[in-house]
C-alpha positions in Angstrom: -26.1 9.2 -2.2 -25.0 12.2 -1.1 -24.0 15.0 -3.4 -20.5 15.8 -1.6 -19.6 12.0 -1.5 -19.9 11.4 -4.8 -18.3 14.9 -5.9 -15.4 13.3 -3.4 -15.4 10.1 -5.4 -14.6 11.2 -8.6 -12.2 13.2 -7.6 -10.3 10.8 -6.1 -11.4 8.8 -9.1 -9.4 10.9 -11.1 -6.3 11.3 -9.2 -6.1 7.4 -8.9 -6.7 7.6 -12.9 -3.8 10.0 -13.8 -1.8 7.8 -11.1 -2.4 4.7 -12.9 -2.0 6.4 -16.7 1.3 8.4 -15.6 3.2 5.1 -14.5 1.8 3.2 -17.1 2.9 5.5 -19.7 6.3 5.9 -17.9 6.7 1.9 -18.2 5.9 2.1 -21.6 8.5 4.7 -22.6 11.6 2.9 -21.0 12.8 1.1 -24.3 12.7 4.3 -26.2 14.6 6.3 -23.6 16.8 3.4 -22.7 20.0 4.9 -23.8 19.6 8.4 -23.0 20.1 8.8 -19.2 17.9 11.9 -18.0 14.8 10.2 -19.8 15.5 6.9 -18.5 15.6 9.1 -14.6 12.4 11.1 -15.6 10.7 8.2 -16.6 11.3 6.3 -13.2 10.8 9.6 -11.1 7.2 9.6 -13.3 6.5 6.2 -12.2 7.7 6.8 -9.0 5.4 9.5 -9.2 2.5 7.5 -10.1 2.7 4.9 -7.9 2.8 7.8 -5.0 -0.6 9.2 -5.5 -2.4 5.9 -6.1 -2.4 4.5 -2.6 -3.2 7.4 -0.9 -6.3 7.9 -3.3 -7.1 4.2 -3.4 -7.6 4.4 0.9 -9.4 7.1 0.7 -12.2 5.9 -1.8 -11.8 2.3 0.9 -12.3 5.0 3.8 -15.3 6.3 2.5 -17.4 3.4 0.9 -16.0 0.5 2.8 -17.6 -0.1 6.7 -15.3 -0.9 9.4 -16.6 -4.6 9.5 -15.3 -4.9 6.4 -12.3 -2.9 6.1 -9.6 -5.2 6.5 -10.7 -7.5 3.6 -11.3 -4.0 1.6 -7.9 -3.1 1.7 -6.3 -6.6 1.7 -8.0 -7.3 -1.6 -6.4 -3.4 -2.6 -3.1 -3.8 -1.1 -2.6 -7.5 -1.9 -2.6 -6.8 -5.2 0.7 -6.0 -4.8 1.8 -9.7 -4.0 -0.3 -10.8 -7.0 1.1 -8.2 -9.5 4.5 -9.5 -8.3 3.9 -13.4 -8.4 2.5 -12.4 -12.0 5.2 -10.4 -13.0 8.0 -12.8 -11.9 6.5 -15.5 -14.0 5.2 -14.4 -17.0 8.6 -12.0 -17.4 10.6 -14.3 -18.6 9.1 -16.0 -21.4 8.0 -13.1 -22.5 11.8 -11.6 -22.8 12.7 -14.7 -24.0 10.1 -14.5 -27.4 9.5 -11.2 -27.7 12.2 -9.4 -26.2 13.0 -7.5 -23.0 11.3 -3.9 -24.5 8.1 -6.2 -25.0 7.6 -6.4 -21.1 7.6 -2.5 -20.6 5.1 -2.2 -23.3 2.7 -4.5 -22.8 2.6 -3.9 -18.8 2.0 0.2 -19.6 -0.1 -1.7 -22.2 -2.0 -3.4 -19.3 -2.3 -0.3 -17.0 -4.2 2.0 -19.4 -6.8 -1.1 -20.3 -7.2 -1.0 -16.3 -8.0 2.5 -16.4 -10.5 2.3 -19.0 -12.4 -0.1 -17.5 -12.3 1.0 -14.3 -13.7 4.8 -15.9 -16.5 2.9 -17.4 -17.3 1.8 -14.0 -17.2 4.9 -12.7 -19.3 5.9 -15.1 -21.7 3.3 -14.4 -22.3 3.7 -10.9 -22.3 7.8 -11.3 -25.0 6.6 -13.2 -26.8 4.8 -11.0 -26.4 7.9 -8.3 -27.4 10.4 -10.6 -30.7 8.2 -11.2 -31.7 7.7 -7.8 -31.2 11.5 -7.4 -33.1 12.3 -10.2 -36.1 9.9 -8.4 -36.1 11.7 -5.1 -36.0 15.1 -6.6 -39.5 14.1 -9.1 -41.6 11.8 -5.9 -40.9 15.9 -4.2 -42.6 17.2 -7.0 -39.3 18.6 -8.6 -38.3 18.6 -12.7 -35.8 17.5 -14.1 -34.5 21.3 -14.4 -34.1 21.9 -10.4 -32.7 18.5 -10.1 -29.4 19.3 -12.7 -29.7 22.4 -10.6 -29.3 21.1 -7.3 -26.2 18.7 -8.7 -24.9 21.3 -10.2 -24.5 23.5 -7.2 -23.9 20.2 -5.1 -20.8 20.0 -7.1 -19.8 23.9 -7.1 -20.1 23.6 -3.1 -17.8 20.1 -3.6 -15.4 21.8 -5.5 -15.1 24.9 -2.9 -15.0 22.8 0.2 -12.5 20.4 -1.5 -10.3 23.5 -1.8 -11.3 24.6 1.7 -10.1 21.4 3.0 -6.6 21.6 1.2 -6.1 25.2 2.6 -7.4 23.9 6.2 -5.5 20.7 6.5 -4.2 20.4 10.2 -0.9 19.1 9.8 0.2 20.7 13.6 -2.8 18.1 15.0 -1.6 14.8 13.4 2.1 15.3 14.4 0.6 16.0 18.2 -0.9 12.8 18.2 0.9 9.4 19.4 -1.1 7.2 17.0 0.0 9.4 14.5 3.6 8.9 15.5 3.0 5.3 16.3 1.7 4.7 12.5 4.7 6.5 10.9 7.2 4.7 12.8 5.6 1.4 12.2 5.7 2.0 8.3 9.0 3.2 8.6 10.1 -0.5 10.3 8.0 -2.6 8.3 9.4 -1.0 4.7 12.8 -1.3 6.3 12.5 -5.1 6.6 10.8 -5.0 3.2 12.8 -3.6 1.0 15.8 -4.9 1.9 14.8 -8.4 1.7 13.7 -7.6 -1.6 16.6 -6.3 -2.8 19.0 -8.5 -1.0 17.7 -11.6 -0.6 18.1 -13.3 -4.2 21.9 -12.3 -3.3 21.5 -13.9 0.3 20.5 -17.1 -1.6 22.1 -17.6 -4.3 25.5 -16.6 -2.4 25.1 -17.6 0.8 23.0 -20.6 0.0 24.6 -21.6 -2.8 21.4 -21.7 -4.8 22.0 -21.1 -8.9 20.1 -18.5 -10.1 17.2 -20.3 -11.6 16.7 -21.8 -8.2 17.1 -18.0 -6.5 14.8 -16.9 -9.3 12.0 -19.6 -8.6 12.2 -19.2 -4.6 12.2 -14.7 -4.8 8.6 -15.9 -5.9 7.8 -17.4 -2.8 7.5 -14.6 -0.4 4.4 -12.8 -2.6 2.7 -16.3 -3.1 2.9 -16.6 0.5 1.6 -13.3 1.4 -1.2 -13.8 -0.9 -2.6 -16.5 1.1 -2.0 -15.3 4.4 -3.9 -12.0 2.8 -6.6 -14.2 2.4 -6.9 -15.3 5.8 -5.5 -12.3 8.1 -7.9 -9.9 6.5 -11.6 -11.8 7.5 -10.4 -12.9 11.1 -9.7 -9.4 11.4 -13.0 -8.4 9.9 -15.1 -11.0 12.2 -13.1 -10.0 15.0 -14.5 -6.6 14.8 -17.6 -8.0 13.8 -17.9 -10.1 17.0 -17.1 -6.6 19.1 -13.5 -7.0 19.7 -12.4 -2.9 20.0 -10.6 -2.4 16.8 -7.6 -1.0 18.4 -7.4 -4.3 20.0 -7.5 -6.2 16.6 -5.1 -4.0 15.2 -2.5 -4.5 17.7 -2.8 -7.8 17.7 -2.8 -8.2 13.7 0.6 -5.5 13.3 2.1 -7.1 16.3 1.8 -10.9 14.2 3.2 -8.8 11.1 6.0 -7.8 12.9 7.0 -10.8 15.5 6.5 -13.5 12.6 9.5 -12.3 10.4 11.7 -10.7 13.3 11.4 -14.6 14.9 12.1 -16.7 11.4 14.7 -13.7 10.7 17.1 -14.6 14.2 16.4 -18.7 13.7 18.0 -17.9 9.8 20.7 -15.7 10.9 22.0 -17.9 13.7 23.8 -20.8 12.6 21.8 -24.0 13.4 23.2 -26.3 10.3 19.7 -25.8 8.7 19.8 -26.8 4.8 19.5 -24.1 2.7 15.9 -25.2 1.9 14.5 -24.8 5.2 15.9 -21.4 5.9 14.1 -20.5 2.7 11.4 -21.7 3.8 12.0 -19.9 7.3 12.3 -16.4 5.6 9.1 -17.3 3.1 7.2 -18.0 6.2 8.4 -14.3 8.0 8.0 -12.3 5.0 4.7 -13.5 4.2 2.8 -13.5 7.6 4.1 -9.8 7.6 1.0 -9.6 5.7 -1.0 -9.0 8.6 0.0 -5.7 8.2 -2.8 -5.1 6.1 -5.0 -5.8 8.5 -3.5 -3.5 11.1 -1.3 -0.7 10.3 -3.1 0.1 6.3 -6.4 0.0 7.9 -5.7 2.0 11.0 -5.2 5.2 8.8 -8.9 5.0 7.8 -9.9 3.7 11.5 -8.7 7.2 13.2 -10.1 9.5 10.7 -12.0 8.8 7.0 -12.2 12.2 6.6 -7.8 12.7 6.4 -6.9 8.5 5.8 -5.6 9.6 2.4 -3.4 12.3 3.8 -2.3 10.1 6.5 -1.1 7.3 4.5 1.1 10.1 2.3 2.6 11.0 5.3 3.6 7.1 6.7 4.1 6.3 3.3 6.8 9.0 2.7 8.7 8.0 5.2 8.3 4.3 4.9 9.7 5.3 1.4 13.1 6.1 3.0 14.7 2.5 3.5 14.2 1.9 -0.1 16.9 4.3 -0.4 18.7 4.3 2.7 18.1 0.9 4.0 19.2 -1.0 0.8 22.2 1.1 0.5 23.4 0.7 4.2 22.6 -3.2 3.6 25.2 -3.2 0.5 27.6 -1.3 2.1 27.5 -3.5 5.1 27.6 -6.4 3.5 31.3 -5.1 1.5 32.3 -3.8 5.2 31.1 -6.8 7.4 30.6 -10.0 4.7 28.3 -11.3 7.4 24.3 -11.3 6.4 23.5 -11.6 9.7 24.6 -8.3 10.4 24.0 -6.8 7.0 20.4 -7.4 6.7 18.8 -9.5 9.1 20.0 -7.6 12.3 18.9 -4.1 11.4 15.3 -5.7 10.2 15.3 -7.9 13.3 15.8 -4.3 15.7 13.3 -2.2 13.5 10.7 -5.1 13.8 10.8 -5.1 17.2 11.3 -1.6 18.2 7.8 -1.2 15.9 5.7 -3.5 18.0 7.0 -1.9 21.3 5.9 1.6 19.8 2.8 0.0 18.3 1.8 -1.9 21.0 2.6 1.5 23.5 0.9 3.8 21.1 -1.3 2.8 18.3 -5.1 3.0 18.5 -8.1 3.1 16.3 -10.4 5.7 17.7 -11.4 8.0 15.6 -9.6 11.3 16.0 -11.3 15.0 15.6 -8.1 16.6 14.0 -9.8 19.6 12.8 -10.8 20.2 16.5 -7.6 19.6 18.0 -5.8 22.0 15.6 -8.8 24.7 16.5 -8.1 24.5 20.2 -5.1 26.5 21.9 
């Protein structure tokens, strides 16, 4: 393997690593900071933090290894951790409060985070290992010791580490916000985390309010939409992959995948909100169904930051993921205030969701694509 790709690795190695052990360690601090309110807001700005570098490093390590006819399943098996973590979290939560106590959970999930990063530093280690062996085998069959072949790595990694500071410096931020499928990404993260997080935050209140479940019930059924977005994971990403596999252009795939994402829940959202004298089980089941075949996102918009340029995909997600980052702050305040203004969920949460969904697959549809984009070039030109 290439000495730059592997210096590239373990740098973005290590940035997923302090990622991982910063809001691990943040978790694991809340109980002891629980009554002193600046350290209870550093340690959620630390996980906050944490949870912002990973991603981006995570798609870049996917960008580089992974090959297109397999991206999709790549970072569905990445990104759909998320569901899993949550299903896992919402279930094993409460019995653990309820023996050990509620600081138990904050220990032993920063517990469980810095065993993740151990074992995923020994595999790092492992197949540095590997790479450095194969090196050392085509450097001695070209008649070279051992001495010229630490040599060569050493100043394969001195070159790394001054083009990886090259790169920061040279990053063309004017070309990605010239480009429509740059725009067209950002806006598409922006409507999909709108429709996320407010369903997230609102929805156990939507049920057991407005659907008069009790808050066991609310508590069983907010599991629901991860479960469900764990198995359409499981199917979106390979028909995506064979899709591309079978020559289908990938811009093509990706429209179609984001546009399912987006229809599904706007569709299941309108059938909830209107009144149709649905029991309150089937328009569960209605808003499971949306929220989980939004999944599809991860075989369109999370892959079509690596499809346009493997080179910046890690940059490119920071940037979509920043602003997607804004209706978990804005959205889910707007949604509480219009719910006290309005008292009407239709208009509270599912309407704004409903617009953003489909004001996203108009842009996507218009704007998105896939082909890989020379930014560096298009900054460099007049």
């Amino acid at each position: 393997m290439d000495g730059k790709i592997v210096w590239w690795k373990v740098c973005l190695g290590k940035v997923l690593e302090v990622g991982v052990v910063t809001w691990s360690l943040a978790t694991a601090i809340i109980p002891a900071v629980a009554g002193f309110m600046p350290g209870l807001v550093l340690s959620r700005i630390l996980v906050g933090i944490g949870e912002g570098v990973s991603p981006s490093a995570a798609t870049d390590l996917i960008a580089r290894s992974i090959p297109l006819q397999e991206r999709s399943r790549a970072v569905a098996v990445v990104f759909g951790g998320l569901s899993f973590g949550s299903v896992l979290g919402l279930l094993f939560a409460p019995p653990i409060i309820q023996n050990l106590g509620w600081e138990s959970v904050f220990y032993i999930f920063g517990l469980l985070g810095i065993i993740w990063c151990i074992g995923f530093e020994s595999l790092k280690e492992r197949q540095l290992g590997d790479n450095e062996g194969l090196f050392n085998l085509g450097q001695s069959s070209a008649g070279s010791g051992g001495l010229v072949s630490s040599a060569v790595s050493s100043e394969s990694s001195d070159s790394s580490l001054e083009d990886l500071q090259n790169s920061l410096k040279d990053v063309p931020w004017g070309a990605f916000f010239k480009s429509k499928a740059v725009w067209a990404m950002i806006y598409a993260h922006f409507c999909g985390s709108w429709g996320h997080y407010t369903c997230l935050s609102w929805l156990p209140t939507f049920f057991s309010g407005e659907l008069n479940l009790n808050l066991t019930e609310a508590a069983w059924v907010s599991v629901l939409p991860p479960l469900g977005s764990m198995v359409i994971t499981s199917i979106a990403a390979p028909f995506a992959d064979n899709l591309i596999s079978n020559g289908v252009d990938t811009t093509k795939v990706r429209k179609i995948c984001q546009t399912i994402a987006f229809v599904s829940p706007a569709i299941f959202m309108i059938l909830s909100s209107v009144d149709l004298g649905l029991p309150p089980w089937e328009i569960v089941a209605f808003l499971t169904s949306g929220l989980a075949l939004s999944s599809f996102a991860f075989s369109g918009l999370y892959c079509t930051h690596q499809d346009i340029s493997r080179e910046y995909a890690s940059i490119l997600l920071g940037i979509t993921n920043t602003v997607g980052a804004v209706p978990g702050i804005v959205g889910v305040a707007l949604t509480g205030y219009l719910i006290d203004s309005t008292h009407s969920w239709s208009i509270s949460l599912f309407a704004p969701s409903i617009f953003f969904y489909l004001t996203g697959t108009a842009v996507w549809l218009a704007f998105a694509s896939s082909e890989p984009q020379d930014f560096s070039k298009s900054e460099s030109e007049p």
